[in-house]
N, CA, C and O of each residue as an XYZ file, in Angstrom:
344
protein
N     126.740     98.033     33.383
C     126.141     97.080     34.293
C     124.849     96.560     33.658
O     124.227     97.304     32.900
N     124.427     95.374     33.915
C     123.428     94.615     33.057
C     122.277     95.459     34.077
O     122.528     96.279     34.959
N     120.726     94.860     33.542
C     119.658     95.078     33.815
C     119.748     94.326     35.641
O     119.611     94.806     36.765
N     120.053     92.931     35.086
C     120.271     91.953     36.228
C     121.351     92.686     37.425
O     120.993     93.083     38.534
N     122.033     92.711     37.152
C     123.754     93.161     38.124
C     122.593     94.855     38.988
O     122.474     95.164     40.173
N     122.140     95.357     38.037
C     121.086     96.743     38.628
C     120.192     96.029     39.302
O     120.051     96.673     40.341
N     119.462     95.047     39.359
C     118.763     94.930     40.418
C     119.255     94.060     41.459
O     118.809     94.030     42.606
N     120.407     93.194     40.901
C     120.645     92.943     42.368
C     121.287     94.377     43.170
O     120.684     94.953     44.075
N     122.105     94.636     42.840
C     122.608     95.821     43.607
C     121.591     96.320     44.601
O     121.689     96.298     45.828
N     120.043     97.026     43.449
C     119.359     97.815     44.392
C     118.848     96.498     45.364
O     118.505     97.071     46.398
N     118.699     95.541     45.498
C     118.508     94.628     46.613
C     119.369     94.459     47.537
O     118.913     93.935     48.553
N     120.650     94.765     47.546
C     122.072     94.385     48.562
C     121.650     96.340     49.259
O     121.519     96.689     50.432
N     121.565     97.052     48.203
C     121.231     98.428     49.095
C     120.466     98.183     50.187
O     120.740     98.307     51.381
N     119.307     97.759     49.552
C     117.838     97.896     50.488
C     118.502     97.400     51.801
O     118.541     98.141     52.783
N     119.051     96.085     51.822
C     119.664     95.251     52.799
C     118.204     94.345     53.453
O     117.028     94.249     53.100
N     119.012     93.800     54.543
C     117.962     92.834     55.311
C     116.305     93.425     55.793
O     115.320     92.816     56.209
N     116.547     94.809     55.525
C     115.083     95.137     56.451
C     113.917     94.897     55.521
O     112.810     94.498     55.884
N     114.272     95.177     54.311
C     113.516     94.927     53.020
C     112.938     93.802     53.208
O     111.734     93.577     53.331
N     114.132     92.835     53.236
C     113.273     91.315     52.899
C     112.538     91.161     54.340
O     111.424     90.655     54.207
N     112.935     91.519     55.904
C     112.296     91.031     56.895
C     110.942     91.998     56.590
O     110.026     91.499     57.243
N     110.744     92.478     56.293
C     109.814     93.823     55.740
C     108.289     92.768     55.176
O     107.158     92.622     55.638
N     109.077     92.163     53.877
C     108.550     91.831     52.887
C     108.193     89.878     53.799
O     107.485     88.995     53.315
N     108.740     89.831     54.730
C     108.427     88.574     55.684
C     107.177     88.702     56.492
O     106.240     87.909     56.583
N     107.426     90.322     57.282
C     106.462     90.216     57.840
C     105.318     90.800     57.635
O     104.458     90.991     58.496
N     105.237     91.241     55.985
C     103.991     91.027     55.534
C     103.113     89.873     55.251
O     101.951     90.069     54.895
N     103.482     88.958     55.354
C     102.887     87.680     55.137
C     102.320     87.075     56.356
O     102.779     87.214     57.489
N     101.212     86.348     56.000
C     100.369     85.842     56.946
C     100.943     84.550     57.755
O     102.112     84.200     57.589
N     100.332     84.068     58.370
C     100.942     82.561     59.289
C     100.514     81.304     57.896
O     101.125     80.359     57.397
N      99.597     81.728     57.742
C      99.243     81.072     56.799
C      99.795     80.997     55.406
O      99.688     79.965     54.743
N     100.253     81.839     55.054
C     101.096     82.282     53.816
C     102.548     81.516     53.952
O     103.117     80.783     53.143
N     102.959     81.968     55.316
C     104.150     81.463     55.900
C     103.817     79.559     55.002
O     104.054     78.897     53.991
N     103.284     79.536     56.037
C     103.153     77.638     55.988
C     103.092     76.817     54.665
O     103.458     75.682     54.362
N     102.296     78.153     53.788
C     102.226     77.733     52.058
C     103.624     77.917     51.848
O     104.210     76.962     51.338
N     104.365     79.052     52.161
C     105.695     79.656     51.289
C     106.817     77.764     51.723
O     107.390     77.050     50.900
N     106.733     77.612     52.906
C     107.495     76.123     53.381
C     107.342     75.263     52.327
O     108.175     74.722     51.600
N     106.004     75.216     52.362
C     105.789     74.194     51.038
C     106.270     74.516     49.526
O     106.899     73.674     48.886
N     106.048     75.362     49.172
C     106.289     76.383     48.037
C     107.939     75.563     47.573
O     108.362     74.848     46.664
N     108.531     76.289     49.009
C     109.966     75.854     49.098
C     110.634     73.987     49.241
O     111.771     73.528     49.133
N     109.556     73.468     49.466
C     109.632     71.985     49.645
C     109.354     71.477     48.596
O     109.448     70.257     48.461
N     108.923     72.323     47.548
C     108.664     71.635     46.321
C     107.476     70.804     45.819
O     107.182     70.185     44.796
N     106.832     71.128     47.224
C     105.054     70.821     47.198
C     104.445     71.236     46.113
O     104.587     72.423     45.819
N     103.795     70.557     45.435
C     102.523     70.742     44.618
C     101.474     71.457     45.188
O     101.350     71.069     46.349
N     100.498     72.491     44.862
C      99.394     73.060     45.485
C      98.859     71.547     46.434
O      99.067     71.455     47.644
N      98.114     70.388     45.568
C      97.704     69.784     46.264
C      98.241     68.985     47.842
O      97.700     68.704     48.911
N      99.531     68.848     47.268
C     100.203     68.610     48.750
C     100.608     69.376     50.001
O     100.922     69.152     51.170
N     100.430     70.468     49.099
C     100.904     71.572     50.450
C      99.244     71.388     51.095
O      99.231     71.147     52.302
N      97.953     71.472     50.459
C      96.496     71.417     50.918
C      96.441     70.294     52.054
O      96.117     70.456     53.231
N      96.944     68.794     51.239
C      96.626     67.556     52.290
C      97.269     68.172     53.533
O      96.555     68.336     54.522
N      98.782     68.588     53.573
C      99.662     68.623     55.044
C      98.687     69.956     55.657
O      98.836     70.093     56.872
N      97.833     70.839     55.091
C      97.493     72.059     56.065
C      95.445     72.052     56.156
O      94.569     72.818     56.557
N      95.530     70.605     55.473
C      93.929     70.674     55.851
C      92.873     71.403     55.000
O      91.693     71.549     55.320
N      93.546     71.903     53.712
C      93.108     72.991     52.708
C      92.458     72.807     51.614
O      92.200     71.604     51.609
N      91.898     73.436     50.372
C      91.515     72.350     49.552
C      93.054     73.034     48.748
O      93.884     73.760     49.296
N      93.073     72.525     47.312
C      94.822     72.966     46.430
C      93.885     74.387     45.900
O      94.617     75.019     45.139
N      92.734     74.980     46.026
C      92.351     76.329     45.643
C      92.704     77.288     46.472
O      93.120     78.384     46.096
N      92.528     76.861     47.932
C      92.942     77.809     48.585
C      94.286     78.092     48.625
O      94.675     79.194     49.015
N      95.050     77.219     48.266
C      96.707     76.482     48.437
C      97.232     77.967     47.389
O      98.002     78.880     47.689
N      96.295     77.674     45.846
C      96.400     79.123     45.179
C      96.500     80.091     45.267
O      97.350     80.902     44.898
N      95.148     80.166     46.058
C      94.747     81.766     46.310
C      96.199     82.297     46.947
O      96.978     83.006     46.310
N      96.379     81.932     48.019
C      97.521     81.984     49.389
C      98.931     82.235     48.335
O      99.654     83.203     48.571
N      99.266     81.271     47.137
C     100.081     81.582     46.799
C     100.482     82.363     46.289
O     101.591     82.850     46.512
N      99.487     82.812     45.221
C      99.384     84.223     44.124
C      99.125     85.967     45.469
O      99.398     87.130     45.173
N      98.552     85.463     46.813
C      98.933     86.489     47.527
C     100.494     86.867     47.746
O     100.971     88.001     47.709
N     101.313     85.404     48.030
C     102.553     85.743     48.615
C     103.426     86.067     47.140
O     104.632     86.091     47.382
N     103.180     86.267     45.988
C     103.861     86.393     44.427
C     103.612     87.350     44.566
O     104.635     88.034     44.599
N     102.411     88.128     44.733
C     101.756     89.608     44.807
C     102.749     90.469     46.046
O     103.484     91.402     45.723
N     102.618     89.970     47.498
C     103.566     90.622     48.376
C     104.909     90.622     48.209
O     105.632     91.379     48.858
N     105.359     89.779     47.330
C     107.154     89.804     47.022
C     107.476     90.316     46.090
O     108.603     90.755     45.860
N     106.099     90.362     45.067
C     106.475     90.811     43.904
C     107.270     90.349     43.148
O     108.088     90.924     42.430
N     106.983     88.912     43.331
C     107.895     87.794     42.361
C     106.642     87.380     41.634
O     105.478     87.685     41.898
N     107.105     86.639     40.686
C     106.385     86.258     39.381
C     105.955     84.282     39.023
O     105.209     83.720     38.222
N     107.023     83.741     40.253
C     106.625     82.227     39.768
C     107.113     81.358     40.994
O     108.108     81.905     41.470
N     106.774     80.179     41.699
C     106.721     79.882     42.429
C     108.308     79.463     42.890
O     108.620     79.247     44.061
N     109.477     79.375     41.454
C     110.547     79.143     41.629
C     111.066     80.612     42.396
O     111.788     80.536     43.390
N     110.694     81.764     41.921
C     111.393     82.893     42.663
C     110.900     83.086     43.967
O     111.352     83.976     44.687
N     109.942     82.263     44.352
C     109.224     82.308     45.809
C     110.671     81.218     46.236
O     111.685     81.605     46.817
N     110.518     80.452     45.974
C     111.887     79.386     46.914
C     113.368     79.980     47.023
O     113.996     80.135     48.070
N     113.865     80.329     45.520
C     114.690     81.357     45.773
C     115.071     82.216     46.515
O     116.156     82.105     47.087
N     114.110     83.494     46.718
C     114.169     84.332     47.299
C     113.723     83.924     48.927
O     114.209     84.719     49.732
N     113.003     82.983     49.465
C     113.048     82.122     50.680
C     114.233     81.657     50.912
O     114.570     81.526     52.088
N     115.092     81.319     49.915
C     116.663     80.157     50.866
C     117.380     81.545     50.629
O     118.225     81.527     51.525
N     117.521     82.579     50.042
C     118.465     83.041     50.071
C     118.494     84.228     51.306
O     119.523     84.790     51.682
N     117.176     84.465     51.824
C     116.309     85.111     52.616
C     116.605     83.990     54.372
O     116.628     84.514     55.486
N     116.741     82.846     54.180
C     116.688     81.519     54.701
C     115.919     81.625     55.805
O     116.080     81.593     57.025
N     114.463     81.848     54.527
C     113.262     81.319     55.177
C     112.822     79.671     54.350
O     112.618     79.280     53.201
N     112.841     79.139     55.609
C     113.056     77.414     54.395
C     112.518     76.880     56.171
O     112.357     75.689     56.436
């Protein structure tokens, strides 16, 4: 079994509580960045729609990479539609 095929597995183990787990660690605010994240927003655009400057848009994001323990803003959308938080 590949490296890959091993971690999905241990993810289908964990099952749904994991990811609602790993949901409701996130803030309201985090939430509203991750939408954007997933919309394909630019820091700065996700800022204009939430009133923010695109630093804070950062900060918020590299929190929710840190709580998922994903690495780039594509595995944040990913793991959101497949999660189908969108």
């Amino acid at each position: 079994m590949t490296p890959t095929a091993v971690n999905e597995d241990e993810d289908l183990k964990q099952g749904p509580s994991r990811h609602d787990a790993d949901w409701e660690s996130l803030t309201r605010r985090e939430r509203q960045i991750l939408d954007g994240v997933v919309a394909g927003l630019s820091n700065p655009e996700i800022g204009r729609e939430l009133f923010v400057s695109p630093n804070t848009v950062k900060f918020h994001v590299g929190n929710i990479l840190r709580k998922l323990g994903l690495r780039s803003r594509i595995e944040v959308a990913v793991w959101a539609t497949k999660n189908h938080r969108n």
